[in-house]
Backbone bond lengths (Angstrom), bond angles and torsions (degrees), N, CA, C in turn:
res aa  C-N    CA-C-N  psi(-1)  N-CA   C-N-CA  omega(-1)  CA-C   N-CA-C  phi
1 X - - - 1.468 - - 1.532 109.29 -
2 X 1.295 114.97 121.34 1.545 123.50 171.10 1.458 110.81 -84.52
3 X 1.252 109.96 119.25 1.828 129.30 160.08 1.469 144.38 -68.13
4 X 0.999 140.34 170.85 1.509 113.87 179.03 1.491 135.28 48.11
5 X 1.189 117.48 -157.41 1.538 125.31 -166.58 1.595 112.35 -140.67
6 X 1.298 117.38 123.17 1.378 98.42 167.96 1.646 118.43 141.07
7 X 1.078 119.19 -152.98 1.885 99.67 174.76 0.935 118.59 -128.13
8 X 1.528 122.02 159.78 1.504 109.25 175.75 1.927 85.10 -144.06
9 X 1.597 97.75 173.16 1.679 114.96 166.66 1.365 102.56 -86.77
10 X 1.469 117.88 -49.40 1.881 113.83 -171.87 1.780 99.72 -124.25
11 X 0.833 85.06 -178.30 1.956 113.83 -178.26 1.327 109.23 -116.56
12 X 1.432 141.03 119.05 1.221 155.34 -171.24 1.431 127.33 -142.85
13 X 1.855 100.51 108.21 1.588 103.97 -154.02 1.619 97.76 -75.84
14 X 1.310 132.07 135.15 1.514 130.23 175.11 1.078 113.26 -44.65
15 X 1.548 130.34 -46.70 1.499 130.16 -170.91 0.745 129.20 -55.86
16 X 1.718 119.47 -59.68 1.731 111.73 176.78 1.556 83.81 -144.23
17 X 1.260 110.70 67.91 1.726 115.15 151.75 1.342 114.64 37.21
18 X 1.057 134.04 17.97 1.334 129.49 148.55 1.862 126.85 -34.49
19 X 1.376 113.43 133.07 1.412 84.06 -156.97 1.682 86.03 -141.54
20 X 1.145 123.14 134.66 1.607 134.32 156.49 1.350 124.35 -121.62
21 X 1.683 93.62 140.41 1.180 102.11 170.44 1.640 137.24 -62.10
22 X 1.083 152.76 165.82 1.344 165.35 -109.43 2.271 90.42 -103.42
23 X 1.213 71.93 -43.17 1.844 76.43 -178.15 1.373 109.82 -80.37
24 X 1.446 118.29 2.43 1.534 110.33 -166.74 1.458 130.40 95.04
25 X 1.448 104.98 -18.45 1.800 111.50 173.77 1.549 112.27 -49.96
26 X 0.673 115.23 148.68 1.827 123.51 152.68 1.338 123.21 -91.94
27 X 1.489 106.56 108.61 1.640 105.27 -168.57 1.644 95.76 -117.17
28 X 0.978 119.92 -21.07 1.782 97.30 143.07 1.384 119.93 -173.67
29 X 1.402 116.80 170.57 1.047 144.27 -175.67 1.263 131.09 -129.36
30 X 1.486 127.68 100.77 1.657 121.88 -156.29 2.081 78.72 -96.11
31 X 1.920 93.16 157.13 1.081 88.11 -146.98 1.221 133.90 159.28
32 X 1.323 90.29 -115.24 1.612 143.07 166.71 1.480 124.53 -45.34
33 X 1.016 115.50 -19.95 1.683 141.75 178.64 1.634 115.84 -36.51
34 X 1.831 92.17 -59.43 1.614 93.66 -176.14 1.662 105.57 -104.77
35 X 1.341 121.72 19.74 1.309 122.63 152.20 1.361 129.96 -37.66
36 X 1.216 142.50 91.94 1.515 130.31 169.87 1.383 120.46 -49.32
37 X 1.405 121.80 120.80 1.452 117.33 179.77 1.022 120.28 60.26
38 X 1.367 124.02 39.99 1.307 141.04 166.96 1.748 115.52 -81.91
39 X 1.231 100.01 86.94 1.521 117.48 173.31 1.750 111.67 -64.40
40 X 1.752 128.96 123.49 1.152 105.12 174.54 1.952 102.68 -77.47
41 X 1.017 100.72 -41.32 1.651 112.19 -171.69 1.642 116.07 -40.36
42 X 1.604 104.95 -12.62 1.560 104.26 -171.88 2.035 97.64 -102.95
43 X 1.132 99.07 19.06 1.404 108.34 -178.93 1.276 129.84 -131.57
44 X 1.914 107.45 15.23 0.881 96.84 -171.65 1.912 113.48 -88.49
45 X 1.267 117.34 -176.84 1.441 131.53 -175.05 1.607 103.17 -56.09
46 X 1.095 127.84 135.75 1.244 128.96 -159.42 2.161 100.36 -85.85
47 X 1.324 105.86 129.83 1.418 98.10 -178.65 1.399 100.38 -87.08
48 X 1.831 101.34 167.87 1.541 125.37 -163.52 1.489 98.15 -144.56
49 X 1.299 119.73 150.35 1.298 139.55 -173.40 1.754 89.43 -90.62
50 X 1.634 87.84 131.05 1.808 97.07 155.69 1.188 96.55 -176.98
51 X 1.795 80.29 138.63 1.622 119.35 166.06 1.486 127.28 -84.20
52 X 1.587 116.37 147.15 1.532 118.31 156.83 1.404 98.52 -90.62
53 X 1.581 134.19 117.91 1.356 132.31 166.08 1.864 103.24 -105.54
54 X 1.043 97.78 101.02 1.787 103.81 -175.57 1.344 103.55 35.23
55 X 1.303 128.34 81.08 1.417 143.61 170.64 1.594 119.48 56.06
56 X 1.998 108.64 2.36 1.736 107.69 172.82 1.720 95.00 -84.84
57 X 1.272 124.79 132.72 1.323 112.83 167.56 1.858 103.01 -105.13
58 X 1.524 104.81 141.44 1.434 107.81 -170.73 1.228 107.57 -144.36
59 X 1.275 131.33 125.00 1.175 143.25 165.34 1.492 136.03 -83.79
60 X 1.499 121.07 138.39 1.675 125.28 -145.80 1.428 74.84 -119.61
61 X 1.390 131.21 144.69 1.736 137.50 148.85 0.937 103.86 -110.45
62 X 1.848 149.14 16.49 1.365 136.42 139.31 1.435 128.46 -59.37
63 X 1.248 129.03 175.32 2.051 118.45 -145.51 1.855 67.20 -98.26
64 X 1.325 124.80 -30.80 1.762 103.84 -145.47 1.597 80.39 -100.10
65 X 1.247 90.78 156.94 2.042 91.88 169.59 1.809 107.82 -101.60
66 X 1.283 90.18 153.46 1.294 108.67 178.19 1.805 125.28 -79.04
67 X 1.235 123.22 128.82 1.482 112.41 -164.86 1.421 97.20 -89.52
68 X 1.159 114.93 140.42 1.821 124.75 -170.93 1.382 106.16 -62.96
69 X 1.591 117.11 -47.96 1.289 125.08 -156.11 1.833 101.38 -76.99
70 X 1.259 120.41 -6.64 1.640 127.57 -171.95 1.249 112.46 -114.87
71 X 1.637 123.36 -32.75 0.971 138.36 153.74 2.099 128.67 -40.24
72 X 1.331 87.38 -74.64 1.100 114.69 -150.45 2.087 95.61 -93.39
73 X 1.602 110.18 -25.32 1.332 119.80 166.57 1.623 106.63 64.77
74 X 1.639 118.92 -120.07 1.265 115.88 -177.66 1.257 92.01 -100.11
75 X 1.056 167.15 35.50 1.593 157.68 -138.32 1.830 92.72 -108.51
76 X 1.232 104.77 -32.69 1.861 122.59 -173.06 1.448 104.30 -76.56
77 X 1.422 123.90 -76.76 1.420 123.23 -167.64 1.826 101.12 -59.18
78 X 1.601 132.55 -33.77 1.300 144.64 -170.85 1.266 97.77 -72.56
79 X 1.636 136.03 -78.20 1.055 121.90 -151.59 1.839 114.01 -115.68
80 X 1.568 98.58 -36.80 1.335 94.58 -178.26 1.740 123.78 -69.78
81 X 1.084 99.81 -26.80 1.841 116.03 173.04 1.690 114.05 -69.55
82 X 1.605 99.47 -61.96 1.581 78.11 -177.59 1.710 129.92 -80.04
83 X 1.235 102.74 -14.88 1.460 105.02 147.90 1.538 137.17 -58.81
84 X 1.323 105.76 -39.61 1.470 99.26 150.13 1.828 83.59 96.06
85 X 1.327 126.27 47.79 1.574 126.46 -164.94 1.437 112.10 -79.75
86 X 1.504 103.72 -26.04 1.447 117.16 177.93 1.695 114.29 -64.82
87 X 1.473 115.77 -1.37 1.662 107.48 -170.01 1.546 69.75 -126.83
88 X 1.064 163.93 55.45 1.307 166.68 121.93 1.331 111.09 -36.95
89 X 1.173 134.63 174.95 1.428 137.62 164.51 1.930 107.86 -166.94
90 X 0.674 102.42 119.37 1.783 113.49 -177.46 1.465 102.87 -65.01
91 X 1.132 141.82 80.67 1.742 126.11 172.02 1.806 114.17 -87.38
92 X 1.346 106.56 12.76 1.745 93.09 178.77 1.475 96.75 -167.97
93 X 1.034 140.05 136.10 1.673 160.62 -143.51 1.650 104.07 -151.94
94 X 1.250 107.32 152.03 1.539 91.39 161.61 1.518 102.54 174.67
95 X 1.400 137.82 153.86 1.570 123.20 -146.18 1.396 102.23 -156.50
96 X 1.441 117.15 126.69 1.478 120.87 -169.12 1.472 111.04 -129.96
97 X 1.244 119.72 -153.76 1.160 112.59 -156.43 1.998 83.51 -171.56
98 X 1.535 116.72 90.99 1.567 95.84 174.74 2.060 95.81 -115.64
99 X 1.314 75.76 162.36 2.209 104.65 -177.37 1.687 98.46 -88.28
100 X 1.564 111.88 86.49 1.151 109.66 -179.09 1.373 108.87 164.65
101 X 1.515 115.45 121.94 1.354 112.86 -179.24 1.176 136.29 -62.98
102 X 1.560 114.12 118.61 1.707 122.93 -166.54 1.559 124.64 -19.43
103 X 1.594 103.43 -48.84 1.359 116.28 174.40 1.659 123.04 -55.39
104 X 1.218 93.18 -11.49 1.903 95.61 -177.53 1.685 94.42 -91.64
105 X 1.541 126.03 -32.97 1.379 116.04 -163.44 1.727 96.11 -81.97
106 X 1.234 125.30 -31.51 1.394 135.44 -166.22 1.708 105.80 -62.91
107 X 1.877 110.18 -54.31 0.998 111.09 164.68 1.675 130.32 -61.59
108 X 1.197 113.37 -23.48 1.197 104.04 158.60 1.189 144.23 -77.18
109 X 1.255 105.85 -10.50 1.603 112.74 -178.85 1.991 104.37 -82.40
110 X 1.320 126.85 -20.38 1.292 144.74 157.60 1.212 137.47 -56.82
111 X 1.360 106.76 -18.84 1.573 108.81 174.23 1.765 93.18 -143.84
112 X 1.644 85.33 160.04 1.615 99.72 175.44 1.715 85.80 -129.55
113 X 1.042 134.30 71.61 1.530 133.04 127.92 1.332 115.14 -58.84
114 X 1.621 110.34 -34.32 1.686 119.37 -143.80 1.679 104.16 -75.55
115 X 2.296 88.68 -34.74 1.357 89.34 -147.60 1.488 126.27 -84.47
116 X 1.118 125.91 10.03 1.338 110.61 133.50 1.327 155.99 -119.19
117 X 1.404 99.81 54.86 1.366 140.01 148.21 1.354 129.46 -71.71
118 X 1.895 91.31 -65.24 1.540 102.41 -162.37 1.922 88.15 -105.19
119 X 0.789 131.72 -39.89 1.331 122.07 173.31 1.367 131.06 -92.61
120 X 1.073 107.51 38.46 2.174 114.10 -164.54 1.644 100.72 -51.80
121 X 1.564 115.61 -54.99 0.719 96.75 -175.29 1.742 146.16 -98.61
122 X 1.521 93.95 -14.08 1.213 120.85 159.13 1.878 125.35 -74.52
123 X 0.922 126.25 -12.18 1.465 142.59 154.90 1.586 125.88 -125.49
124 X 1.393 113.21 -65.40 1.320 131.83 -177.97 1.925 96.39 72.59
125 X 1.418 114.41 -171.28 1.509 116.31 -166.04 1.484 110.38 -69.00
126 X 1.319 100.13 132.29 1.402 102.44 -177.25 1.555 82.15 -145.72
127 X 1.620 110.30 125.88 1.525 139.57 174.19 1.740 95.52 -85.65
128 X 1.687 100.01 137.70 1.293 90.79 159.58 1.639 88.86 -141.45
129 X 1.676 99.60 -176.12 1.540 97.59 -176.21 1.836 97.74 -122.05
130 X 0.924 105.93 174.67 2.027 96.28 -174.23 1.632 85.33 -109.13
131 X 1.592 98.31 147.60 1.355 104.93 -165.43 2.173 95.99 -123.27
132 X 0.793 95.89 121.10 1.613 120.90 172.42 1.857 112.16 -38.37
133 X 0.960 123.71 100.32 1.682 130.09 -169.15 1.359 110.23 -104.30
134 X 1.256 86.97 154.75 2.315 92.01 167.78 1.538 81.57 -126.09
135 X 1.703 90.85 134.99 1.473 96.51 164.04 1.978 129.63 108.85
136 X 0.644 118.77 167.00 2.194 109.37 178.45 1.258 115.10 -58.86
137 X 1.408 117.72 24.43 1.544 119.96 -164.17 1.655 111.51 -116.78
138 X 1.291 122.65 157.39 1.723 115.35 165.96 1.432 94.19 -153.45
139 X 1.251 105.44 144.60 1.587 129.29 177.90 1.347 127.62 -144.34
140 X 1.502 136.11 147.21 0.955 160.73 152.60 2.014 123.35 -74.90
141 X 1.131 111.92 161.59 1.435 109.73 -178.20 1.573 96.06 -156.83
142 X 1.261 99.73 126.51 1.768 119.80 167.81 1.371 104.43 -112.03
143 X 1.720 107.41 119.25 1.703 102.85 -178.82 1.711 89.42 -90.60
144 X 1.551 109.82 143.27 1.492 103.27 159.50 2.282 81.09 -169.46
145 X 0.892 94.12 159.40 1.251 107.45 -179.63 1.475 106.97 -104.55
146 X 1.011 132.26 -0.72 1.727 143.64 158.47 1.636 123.12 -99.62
147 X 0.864 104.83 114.81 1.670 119.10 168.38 1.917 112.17 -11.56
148 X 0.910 114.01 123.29 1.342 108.02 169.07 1.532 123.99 -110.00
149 X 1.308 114.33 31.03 1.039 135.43 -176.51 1.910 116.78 -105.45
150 X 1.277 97.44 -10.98 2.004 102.84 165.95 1.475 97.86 -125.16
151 X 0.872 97.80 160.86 1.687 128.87 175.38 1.719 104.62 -50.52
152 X 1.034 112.03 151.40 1.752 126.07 178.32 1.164 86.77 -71.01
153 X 1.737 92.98 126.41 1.705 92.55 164.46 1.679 107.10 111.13
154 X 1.104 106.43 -39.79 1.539 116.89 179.59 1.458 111.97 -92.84
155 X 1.528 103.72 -53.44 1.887 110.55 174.89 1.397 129.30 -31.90
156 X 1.204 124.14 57.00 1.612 151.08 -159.48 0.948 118.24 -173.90
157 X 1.614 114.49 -14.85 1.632 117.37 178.99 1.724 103.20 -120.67
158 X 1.398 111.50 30.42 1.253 95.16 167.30 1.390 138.64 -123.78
159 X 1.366 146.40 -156.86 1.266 125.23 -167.59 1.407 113.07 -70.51
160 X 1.416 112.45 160.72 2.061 112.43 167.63 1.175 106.90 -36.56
161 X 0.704 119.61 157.12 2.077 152.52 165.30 1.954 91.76 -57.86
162 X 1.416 99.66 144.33 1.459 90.14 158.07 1.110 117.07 -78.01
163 X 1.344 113.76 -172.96 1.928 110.96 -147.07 1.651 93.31 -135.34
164 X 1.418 100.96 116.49 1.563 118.12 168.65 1.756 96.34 110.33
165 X 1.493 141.65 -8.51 0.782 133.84 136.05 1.839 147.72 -6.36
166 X 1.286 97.48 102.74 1.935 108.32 -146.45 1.394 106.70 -109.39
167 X 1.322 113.70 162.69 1.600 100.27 167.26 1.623 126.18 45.65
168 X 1.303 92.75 -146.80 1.252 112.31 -162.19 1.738 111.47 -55.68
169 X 1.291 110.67 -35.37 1.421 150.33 -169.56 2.045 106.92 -67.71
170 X 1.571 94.37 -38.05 1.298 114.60 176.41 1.989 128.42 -91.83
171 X 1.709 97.35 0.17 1.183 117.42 -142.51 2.083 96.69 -120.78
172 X 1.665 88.62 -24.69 1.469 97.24 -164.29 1.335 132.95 -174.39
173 X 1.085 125.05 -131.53 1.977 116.60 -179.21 1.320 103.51 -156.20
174 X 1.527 109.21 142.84 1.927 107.59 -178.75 1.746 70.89 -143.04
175 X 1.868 76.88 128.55 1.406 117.67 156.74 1.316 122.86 -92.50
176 X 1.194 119.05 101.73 1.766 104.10 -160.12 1.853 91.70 -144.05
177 X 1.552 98.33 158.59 1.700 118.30 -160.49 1.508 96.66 -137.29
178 X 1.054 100.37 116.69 1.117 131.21 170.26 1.772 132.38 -68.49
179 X 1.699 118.86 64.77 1.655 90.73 -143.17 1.801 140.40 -64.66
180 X 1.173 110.50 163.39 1.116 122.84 32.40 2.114 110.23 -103.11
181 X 1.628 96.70 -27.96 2.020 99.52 -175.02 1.492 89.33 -143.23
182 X 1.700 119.62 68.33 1.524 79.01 156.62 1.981 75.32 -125.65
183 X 1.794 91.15 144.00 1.541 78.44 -165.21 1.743 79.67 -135.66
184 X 1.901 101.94 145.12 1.212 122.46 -148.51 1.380 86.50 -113.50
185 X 1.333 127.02 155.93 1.489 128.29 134.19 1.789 117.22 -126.58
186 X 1.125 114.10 109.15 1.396 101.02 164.65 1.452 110.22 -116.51
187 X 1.717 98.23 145.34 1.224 108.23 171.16 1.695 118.13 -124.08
188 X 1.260 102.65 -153.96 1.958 97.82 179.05 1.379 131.31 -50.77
189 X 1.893 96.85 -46.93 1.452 87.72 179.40 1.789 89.19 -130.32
190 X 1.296 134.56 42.23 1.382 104.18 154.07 1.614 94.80 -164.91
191 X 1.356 106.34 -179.68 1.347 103.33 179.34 1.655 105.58 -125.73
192 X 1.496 139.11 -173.35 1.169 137.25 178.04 1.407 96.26 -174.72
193 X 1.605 121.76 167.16 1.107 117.30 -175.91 1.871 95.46 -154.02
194 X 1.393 113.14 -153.77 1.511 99.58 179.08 2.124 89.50 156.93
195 X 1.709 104.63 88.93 1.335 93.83 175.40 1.312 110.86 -117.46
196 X 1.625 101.00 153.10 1.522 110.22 -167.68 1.884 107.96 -120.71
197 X 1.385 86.79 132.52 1.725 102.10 -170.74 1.431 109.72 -110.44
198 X 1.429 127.14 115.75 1.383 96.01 178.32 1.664 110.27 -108.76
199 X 1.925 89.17 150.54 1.131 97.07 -166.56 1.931 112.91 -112.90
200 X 1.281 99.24 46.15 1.504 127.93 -162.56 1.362 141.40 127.62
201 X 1.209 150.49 171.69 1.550 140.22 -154.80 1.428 108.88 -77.28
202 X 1.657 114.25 -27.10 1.633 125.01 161.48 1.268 111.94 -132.00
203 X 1.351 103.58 87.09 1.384 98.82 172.30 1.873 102.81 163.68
204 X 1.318 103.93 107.51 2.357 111.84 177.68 1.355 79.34 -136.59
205 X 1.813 51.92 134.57 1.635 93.80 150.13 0.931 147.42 -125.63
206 X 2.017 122.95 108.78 1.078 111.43 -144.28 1.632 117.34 -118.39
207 X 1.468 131.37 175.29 1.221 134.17 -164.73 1.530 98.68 -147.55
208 X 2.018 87.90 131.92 1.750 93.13 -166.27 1.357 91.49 -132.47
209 X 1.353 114.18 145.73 1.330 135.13 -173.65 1.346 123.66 -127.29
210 X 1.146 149.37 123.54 1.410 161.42 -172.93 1.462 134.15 -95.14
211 X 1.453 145.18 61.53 1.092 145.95 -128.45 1.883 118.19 -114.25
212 X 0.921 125.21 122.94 1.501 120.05 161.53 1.473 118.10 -116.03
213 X 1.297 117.16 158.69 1.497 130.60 156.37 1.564 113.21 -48.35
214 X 1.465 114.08 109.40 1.730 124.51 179.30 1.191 108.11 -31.46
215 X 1.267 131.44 -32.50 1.678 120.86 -172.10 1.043 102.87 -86.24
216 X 1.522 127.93 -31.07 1.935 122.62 176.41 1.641 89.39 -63.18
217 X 1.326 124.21 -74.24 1.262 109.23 -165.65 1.609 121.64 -44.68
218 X 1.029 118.92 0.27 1.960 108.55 -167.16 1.533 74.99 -115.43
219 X 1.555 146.91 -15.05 1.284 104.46 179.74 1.740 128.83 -73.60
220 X 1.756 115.12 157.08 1.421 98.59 -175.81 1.877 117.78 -66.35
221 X 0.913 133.36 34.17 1.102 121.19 -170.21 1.852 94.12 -150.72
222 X 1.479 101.29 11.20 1.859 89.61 179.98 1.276 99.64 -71.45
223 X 1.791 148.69 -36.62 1.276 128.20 176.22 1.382 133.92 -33.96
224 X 1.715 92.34 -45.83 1.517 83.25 -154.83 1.967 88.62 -97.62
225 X 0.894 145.40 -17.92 1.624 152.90 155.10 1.533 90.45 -48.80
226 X 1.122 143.79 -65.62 1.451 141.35 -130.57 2.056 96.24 -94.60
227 X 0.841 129.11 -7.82 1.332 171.03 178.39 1.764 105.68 -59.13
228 X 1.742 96.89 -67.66 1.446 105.58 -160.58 2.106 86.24 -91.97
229 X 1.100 109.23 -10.16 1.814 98.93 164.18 1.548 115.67 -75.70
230 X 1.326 103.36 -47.83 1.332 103.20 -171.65 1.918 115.04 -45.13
231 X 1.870 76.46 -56.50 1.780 70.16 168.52 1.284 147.55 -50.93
232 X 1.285 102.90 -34.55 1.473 107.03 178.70 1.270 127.64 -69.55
233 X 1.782 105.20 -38.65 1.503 139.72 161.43 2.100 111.39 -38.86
234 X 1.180 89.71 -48.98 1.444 103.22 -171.22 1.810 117.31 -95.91
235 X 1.321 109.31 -1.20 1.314 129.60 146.74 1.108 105.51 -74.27
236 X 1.266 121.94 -92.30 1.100 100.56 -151.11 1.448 137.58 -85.79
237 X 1.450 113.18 12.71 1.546 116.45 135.29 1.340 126.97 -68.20
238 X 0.698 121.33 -4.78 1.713 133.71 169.49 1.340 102.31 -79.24
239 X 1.150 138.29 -61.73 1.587 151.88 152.17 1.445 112.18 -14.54
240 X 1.532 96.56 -69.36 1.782 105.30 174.70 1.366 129.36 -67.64
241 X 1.831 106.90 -15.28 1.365 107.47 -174.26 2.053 94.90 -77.04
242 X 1.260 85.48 -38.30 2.253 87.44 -166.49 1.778 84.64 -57.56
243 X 1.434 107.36 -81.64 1.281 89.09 -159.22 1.499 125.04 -32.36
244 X 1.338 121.84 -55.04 1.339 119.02 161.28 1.144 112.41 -17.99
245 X 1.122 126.58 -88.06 2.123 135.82 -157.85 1.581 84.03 -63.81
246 X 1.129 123.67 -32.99 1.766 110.42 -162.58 1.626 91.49 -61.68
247 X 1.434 118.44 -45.21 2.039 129.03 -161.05 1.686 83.82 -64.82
248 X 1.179 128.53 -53.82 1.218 122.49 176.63 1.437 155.55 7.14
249 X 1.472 82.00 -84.37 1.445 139.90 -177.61 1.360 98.10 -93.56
250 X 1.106 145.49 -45.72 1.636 155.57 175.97 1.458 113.13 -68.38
251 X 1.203 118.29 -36.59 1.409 124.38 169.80 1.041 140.92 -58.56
252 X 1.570 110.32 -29.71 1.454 127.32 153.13 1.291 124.79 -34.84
253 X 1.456 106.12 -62.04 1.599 106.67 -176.47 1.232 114.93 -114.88
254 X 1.462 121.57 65.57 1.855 112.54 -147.28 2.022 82.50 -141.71
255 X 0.866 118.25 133.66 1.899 114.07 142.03 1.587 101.34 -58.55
256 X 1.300 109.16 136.75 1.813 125.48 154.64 1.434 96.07 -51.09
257 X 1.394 120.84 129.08 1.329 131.31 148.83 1.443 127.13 -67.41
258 X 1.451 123.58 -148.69 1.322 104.55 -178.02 2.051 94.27 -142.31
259 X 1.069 111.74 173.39 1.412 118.28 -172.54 1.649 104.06 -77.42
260 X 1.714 135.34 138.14 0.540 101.53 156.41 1.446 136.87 -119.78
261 X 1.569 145.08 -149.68 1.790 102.31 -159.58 1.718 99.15 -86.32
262 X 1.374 110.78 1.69 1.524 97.00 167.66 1.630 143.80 -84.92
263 X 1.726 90.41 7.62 1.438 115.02 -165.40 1.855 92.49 -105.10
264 X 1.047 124.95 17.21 1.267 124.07 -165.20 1.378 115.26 -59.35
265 X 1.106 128.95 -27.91 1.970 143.16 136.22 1.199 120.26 -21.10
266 X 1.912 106.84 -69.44 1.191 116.19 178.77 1.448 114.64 -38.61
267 X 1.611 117.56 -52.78 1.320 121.77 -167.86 1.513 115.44 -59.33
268 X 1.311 102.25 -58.66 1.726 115.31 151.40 0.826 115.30 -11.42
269 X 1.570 113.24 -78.02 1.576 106.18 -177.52 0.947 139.61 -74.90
270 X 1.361 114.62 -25.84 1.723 130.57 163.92 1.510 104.70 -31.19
271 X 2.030 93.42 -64.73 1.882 96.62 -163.87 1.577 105.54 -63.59
């Protein structure tokens, strides 16, 4: 397992210094010396399929690879194109670890029953309609002609719109999940993401990412603008993480409820 951030020429296991090269070879092993028939080549790092899909890069760990266009369906011409994801730029990352099964954070990111409850003030009601897919994908659509990326009330003070922005793309925001959790939101002028891994029946782990259009980021004033996103961004995953662990923890001693007709996604996605 590789740690941290950053580059290296080789790969070097802590234990007993085992060390590979960049492609995965094994160029050595202290050790190993008086081994009989000790092949390094039968040791090397096991390869993995990965794609550039219009600048998302994603990785398959099945032996057969996956074809993009069957996979991934319209998910490309729908969301990654007219957003324009490829002039993206990641300016904030950040990686947790929540007590609560993946499937509760996944379903929440799919419906806004919750949100004005758990987000009054950081969202408040936002209607979306479920939008019809080809492919491993499911999505939502919020029409609003304002950014949904600041707080009500603020969405007037934030960066330009991306530029060449059409349609539907120009009109509003699709929340869409990628399966099984990597779940996207882009809107007018920024993008965000938020994927969930699970790393047992209670217990994901997830990785959230923060994105703008390269020309918002090079302007002089993206700090202190880019500032009042974060916050809102980082609310209200904070929001979703409690409720999450709260469904959790509640589930134990709870009757299953029942769907209701505004969760009509949820069910979707469940099946």
């Amino acid at each position: 397992m590789l740690s941290e951030k950053g580059s290296c020429k080789t790969i070097r296991c802590p234990f007993h210094s085992w060390t590979y090269a960049l492609d995965g070879r094994l160029l050595g092993a202290p050790g190993t010396e008086k081994i009989h028939h000790f092949d390094k080549q039968e040791f090397s790092l096991d390869e993995v399929h990965c794609i550039d899909y219009h600048g998302l890069i994603f990785v398959h760990l099945q032996e057969e690879p996956v074809l993009p266009e069957t996979f991934f369906g319209d998910f490309g011409e729908r969301v990654v194109l007219p957003y324009q994801l490829k002039q993206m730029k990641a300016v904030k990352e950040k990686d947790y670890v929540l007590q609560s099964n993946w499937k509760f954070y996944v379903e929440v990111d799919m419906e806004t029953l919750h949100t004005p409850n758990i987000h009054k003030e950081s969202i408040g009601d936002q209607p979306v309609d479920w939008e019809r897919t080809k492919g491993s994908w499911i999505s939502v659509y919020h029409r609003s002609d304002e950014t949904v990326a600041l707080h009500p009330g603020e969405r007037n003070k934030g960066f330009p719109y991306i530029e060449g922005l059409t349609g539907k793309a120009a009109a509003g925001t699709s929340f869409s999940i990628v399966y099984p959790g990597f779940f996207i939101v882009t809107t007018v002028d920024a993008m965000w993401w938020i994927h969930k891994v699970p790393e047992g029946p209670e217990r994901t782990r997830v990785h959230v990412g923060y994105c703008f259009p390269e020309k918002t980021v090079n302007r002089d004033d993206f700090d202190s603008k880019a500032a009042k996103y974060y916050q809102r961004w980082d609310q209200v995953i904070q929001e979703d993480d409690w409720i999450t662990e709260f469904q959790q923890s509640s589930i134990r001693s709870s009757r299953p409820g029942r769907y209701s007709h505004r969760e009509i996604v949820v069910y979707a996605l469940d099946n």
